[in-house]
C-alpha positions as CSV (number, residue, x, y, z in Angstrom):
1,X,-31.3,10.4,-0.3
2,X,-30.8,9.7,3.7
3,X,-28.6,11.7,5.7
4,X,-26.1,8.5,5.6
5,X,-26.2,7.9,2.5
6,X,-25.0,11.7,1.9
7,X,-22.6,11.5,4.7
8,X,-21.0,8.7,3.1
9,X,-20.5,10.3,-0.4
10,X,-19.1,13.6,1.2
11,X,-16.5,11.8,3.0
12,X,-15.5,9.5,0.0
13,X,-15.6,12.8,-1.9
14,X,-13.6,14.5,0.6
15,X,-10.7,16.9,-0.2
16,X,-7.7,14.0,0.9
17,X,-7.6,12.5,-2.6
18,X,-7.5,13.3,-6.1
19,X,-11.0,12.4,-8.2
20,X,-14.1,13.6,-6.6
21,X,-16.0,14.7,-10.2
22,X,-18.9,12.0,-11.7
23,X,-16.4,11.4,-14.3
24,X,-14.3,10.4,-12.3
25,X,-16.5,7.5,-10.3
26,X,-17.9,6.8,-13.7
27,X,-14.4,6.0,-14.9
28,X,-13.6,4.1,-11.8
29,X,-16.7,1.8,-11.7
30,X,-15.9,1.1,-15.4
31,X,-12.0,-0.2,-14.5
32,X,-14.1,-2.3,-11.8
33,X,-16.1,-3.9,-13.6
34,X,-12.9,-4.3,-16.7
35,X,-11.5,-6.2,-13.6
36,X,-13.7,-8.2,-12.4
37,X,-14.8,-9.3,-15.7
38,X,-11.8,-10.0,-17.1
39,X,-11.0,-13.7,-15.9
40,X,-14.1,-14.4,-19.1
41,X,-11.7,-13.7,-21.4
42,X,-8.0,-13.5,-20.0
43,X,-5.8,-16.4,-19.6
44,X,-4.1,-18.1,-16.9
45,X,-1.4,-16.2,-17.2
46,X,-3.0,-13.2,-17.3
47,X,-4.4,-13.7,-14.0
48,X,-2.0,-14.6,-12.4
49,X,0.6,-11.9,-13.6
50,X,-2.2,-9.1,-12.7
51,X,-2.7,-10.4,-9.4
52,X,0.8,-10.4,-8.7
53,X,0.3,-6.6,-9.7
54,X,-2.2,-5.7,-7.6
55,X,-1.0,-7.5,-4.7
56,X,1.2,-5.0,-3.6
57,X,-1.2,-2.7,-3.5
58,X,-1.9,-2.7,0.3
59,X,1.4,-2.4,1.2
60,X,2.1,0.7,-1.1
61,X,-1.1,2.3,0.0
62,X,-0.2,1.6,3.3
63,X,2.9,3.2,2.8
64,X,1.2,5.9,1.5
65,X,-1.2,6.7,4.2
66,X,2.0,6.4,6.7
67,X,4.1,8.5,4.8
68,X,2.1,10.8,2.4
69,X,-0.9,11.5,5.4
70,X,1.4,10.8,8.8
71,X,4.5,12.5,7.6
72,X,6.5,9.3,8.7
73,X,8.8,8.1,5.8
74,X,9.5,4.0,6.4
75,X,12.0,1.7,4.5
76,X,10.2,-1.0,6.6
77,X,7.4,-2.1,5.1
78,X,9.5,-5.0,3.3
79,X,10.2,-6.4,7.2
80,X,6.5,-6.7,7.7
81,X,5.4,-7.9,4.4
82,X,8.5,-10.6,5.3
83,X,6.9,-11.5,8.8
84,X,3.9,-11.8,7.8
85,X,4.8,-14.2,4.9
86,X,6.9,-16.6,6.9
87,X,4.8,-16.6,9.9
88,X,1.7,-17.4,7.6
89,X,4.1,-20.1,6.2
90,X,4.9,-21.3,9.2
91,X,1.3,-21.6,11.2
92,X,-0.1,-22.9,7.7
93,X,2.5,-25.7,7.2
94,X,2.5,-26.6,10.8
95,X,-1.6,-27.2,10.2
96,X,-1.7,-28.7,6.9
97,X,-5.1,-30.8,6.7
98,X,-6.5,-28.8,9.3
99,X,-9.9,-27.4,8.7
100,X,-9.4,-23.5,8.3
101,X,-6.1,-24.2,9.1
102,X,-5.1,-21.5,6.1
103,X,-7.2,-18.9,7.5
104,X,-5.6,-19.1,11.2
105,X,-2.8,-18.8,9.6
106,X,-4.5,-15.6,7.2
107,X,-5.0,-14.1,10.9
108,X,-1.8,-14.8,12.4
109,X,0.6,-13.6,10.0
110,X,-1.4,-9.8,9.8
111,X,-1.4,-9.7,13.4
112,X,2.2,-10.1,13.7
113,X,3.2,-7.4,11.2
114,X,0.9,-5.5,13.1
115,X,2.2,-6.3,16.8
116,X,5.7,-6.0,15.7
117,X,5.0,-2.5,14.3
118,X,3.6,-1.6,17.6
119,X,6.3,-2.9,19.6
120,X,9.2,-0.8,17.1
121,X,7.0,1.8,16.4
122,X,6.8,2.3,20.8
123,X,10.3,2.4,20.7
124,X,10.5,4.9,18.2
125,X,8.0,7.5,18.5
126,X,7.1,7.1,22.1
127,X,11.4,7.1,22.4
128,X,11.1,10.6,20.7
129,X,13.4,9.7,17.7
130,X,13.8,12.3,15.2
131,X,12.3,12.6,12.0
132,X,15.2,12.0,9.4
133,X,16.4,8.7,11.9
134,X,13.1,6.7,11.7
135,X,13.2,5.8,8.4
136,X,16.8,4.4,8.3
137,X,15.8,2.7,11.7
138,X,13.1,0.9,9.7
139,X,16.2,0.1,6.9
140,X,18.4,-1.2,9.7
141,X,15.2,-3.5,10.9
142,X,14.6,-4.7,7.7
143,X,17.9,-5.6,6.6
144,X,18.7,-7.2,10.0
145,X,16.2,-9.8,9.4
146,X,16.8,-10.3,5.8
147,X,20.3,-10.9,7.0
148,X,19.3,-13.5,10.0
149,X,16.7,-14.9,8.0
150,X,19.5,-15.9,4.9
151,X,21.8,-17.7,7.7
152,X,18.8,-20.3,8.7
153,X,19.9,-23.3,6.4
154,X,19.9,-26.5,7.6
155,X,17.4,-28.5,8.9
156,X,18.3,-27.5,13.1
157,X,16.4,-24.0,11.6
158,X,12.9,-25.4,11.7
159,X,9.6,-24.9,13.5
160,X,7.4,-27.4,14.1
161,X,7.5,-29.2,10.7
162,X,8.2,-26.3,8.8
163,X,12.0,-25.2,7.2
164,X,13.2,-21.5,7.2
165,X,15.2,-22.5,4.4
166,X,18.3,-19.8,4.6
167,X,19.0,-18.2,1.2
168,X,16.5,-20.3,-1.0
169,X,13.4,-19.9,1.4
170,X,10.7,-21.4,2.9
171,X,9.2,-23.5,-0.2
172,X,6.0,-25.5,-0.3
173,X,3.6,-23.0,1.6
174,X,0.2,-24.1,1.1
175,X,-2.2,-21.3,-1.0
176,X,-4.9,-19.6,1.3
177,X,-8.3,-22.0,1.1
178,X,-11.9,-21.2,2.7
179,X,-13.6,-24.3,2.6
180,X,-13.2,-26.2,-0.7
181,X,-11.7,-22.6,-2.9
182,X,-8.6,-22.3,-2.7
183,X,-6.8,-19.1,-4.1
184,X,-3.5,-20.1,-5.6
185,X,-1.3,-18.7,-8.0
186,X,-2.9,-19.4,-11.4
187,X,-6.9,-19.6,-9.8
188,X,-9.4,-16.9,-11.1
189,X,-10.2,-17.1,-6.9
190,X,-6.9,-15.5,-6.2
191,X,-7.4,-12.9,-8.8
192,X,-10.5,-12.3,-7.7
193,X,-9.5,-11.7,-4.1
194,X,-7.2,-9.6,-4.9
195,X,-9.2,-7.6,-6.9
196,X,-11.9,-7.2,-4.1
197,X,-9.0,-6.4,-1.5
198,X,-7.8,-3.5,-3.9
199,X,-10.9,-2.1,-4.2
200,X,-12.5,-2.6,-0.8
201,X,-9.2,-1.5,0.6
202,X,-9.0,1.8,-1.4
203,X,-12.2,2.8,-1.2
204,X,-11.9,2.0,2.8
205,X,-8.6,4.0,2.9
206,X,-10.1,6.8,0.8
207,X,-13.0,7.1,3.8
208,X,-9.9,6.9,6.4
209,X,-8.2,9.8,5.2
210,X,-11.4,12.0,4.9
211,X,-12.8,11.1,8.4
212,X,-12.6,13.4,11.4
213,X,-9.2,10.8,12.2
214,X,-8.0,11.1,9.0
215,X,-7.8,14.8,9.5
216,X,-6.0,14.7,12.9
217,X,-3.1,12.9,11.4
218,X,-2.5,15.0,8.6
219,X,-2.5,17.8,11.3
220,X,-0.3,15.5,12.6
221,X,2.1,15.4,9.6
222,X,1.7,19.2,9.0
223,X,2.3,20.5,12.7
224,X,2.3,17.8,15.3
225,X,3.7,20.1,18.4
226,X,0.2,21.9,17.6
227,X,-1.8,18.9,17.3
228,X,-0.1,18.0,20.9
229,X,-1.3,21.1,22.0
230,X,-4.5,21.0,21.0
231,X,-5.3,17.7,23.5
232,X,-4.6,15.0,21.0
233,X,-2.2,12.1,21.7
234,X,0.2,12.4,18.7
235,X,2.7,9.3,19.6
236,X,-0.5,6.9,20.0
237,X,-1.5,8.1,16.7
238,X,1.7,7.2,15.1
239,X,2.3,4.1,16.7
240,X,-1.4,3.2,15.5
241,X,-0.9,4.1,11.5
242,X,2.5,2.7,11.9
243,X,0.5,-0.6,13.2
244,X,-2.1,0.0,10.2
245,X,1.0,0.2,7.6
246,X,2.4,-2.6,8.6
247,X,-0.7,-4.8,9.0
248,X,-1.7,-3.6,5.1
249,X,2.3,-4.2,4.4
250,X,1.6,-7.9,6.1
251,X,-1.4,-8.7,3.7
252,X,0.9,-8.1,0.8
253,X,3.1,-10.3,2.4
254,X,0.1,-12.9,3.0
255,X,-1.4,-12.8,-0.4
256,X,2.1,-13.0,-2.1
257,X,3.0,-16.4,-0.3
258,X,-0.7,-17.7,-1.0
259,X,0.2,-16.9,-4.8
260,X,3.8,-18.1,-5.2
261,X,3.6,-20.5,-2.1
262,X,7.4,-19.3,-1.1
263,X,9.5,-17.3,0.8
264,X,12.4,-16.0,0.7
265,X,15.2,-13.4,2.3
266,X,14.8,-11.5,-0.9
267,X,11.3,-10.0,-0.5
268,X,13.6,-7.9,2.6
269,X,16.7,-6.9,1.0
270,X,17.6,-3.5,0.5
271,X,15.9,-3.5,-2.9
272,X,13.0,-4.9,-1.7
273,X,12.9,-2.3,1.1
274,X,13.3,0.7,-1.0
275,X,10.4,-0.2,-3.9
276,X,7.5,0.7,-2.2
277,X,9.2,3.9,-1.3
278,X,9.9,4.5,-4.8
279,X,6.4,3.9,-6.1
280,X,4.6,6.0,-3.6
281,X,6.9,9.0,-4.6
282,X,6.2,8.3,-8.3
283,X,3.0,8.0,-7.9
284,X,2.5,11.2,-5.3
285,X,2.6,9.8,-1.6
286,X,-0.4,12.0,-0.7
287,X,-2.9,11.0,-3.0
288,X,-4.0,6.8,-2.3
289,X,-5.4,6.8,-5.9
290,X,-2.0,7.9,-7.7
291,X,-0.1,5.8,-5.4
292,X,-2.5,2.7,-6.4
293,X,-2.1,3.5,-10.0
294,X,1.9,3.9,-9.9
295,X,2.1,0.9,-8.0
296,X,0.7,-1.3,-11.2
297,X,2.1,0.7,-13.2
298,X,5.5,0.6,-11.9
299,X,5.6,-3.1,-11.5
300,X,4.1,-4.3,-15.1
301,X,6.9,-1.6,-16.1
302,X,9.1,-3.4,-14.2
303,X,8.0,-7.4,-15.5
304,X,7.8,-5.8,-18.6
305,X,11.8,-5.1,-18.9
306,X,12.4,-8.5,-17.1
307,X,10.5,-10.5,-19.3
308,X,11.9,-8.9,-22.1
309,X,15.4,-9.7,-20.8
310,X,16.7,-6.6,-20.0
311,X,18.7,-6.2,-17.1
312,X,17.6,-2.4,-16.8
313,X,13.8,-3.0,-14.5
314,X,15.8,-0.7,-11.4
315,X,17.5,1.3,-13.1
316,X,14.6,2.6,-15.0
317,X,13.2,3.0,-11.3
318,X,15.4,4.7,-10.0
319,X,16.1,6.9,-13.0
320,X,12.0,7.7,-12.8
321,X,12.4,8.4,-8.7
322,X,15.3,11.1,-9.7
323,X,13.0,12.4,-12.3
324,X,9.8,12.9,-10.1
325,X,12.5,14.8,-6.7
326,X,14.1,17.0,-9.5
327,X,10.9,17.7,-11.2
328,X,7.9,16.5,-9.8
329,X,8.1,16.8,-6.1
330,X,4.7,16.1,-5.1
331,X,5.0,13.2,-7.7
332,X,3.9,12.9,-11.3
333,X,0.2,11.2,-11.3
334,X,-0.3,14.2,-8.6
335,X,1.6,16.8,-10.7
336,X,-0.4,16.3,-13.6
337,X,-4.2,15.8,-12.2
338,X,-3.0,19.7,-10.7
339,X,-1.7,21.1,-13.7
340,X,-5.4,19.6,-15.6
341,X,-7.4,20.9,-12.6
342,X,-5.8,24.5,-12.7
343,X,-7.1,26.1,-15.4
344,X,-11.0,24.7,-14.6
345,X,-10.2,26.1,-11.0
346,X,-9.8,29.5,-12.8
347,X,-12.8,29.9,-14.9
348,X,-14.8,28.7,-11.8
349,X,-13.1,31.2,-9.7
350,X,-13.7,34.1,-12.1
351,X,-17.3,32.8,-12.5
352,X,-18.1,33.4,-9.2
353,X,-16.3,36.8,-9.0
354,X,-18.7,39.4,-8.7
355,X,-19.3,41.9,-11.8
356,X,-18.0,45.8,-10.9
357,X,-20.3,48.3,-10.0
358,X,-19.0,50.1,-13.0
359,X,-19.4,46.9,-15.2
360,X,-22.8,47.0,-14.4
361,X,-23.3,50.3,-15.5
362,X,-21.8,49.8,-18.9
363,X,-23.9,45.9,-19.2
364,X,-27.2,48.5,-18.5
């Protein structure tokens, strides 16, 4: 085995996420392959309704990494996941029948979710905002441009060629396409680039958080006056996995226009801004693999109820966020791989005690 090789597999196994054991990457390449295999025998349905699972994904876990690893609690990843769905609509409407006109428009819309997180998060954390204020300065974004966004009827509210559409949204975005595959809503392409996303994205994440970086921030989150003191620039830091939030946030927001080829002031509204928040507390904010697995969870929870007509999706949310604060504060995935984990932790602890000198005697 190279040194590498080796290096690689101690940082993927570092100590910043749940599952580390063979087991545990046996079980993992297993639900891989499940995944990627599945469009063989699933329907179109099925595809599409799993993809629009895992989709959120990057936004959660970038929620996660900002708020579980950096300490900094946002109800603005809705905003960028919005920006980055109608700018994508925009450029890509505006260069319909252009050759990779879709993919300049991929690249646009991340870049600004990610510049416009830079440009707030300056304001905030180089503005030395408190704690407790950020998040509901990330509310007050959000629902500012939900609001503006719902008052753009008409056609005067265009750009280029392209409609905002007010209330009922910008309609008729063209699906993401790379030469002649296009990855729409019902294609086994979109499923299976979101599939590789998820997986590519976790696994990168998971390497993030157990780098030497990784471990600045959460020094960051745990003490950041002593991380300050220590030589490290603590507001660059933020504003940088602030920027990486909202850029993960903005491919949510990318692949979900690609799939449903729409937007609208919905996807920012207030209950749009606090879901992510509730699925990375479910889940456990500082573990990426429980906050992937609430995520889909959570939502085929939620377009379980829907489907079935009930009108009780969000409250069963939020009666599951009071559940995991009153009773499962470091949230329940994470609660439970620690209560599973205890007792093995003991056995190998008292293992590796050392026998008495009087035990000894007694064994002779």
């Amino acid at each position: 085995m190279t040194t590498r090789w080796r290096t690689l597999r101690d940082t993927l196994n570092g100590p910043q996420d749940l599952g580390r054991s063979p087991g545990f990457w046996a079980v993992f390449v297993a639900v891989a392959l499940g995944l990627l295999l599945y469009p063989a025998a699933g329907s179109s349905f099925g595809l599409s309704s799993l993809a629009s699972f895992l989709l959120y994904v990057p936004m959660a876990l970038g929620l996660g990494l900002l708020w579980g690893y950096g300490g900094i609690l946002s109800f603005g990843q809705s905003a960028f996941f919005g920006i980055a769905g109608y700018v994508y609509g925009i450029v890509a409407g505006n260069l319909a029948g252009t050759p990779a006109g879709t993919v300049i428009a991929f690249a646009a819309a991340i870049a600004a979710a990610a510049l416009a997180a830079s440009v707030f998060g300056y304001f905030l954390f180089y503005g030395q905002v408190s704690g407790w204020i950020v998040p509901l300065l990330c509310l007050v974004l959000t629902l500012i441009l939900a609001t503006f966004l719902g008052q753009t009827a008409g056609y005067q509210w265009r750009v280029g060629q392209v409609l905002l559409g007010g209330y009922n949204g910008m309609t008729n975005i063209p699906s993401l396409q790379v030469g002649p595959v296009e990855f729409g809503g019902t294609s086994a392409a979109l499923y299976y680039l979101v599939v590789i996303v998820t997986l590519l994205l976790y696994l990168g994440l998971r390497l993030f958080v157990n780098s030497g970086y990784g471990h600045i921030l959460v020094a960051v989150r745990d003490d950041p006056e002593r991380t300050r003191m220590l030589g490290h620039n603590v507001d660059f830091i933020q504003v940088q996995v602030f920027a990486l939030a909202a850029a993960l946030a903005g491919l949510s927001g990318v692949l979900y226009a690609s799939w449903g080829n729409y937007m609208n002031p919905s996807n920012m509204d207030l209950l749009a801004a606090t879901l992510p928040v509730i699925w990375t507390a479910v889940g456990g904010r500082r573990s990426l693999l429980a906050v992937l697995l609430s995520t889909v969870a959570l939502r085929a929870l939620a377009d379980s109820l829907a489907v079935s007509g009930s009108q009780y999706a969000f409250l069963a949310m939020g009666a599951l966020l009071l559940a995991t604060m009153l009773f499962f504060p470091a949230g329940i995935i994470v609660s439970v791989a620690r209560a599973w984990q205890r007792p093995r932790r003991m056995l190998r602890r008292v293992a590796r005690e050392p026998v008495q000198a009087g035990e000894k005697s007694e064994i002779a």
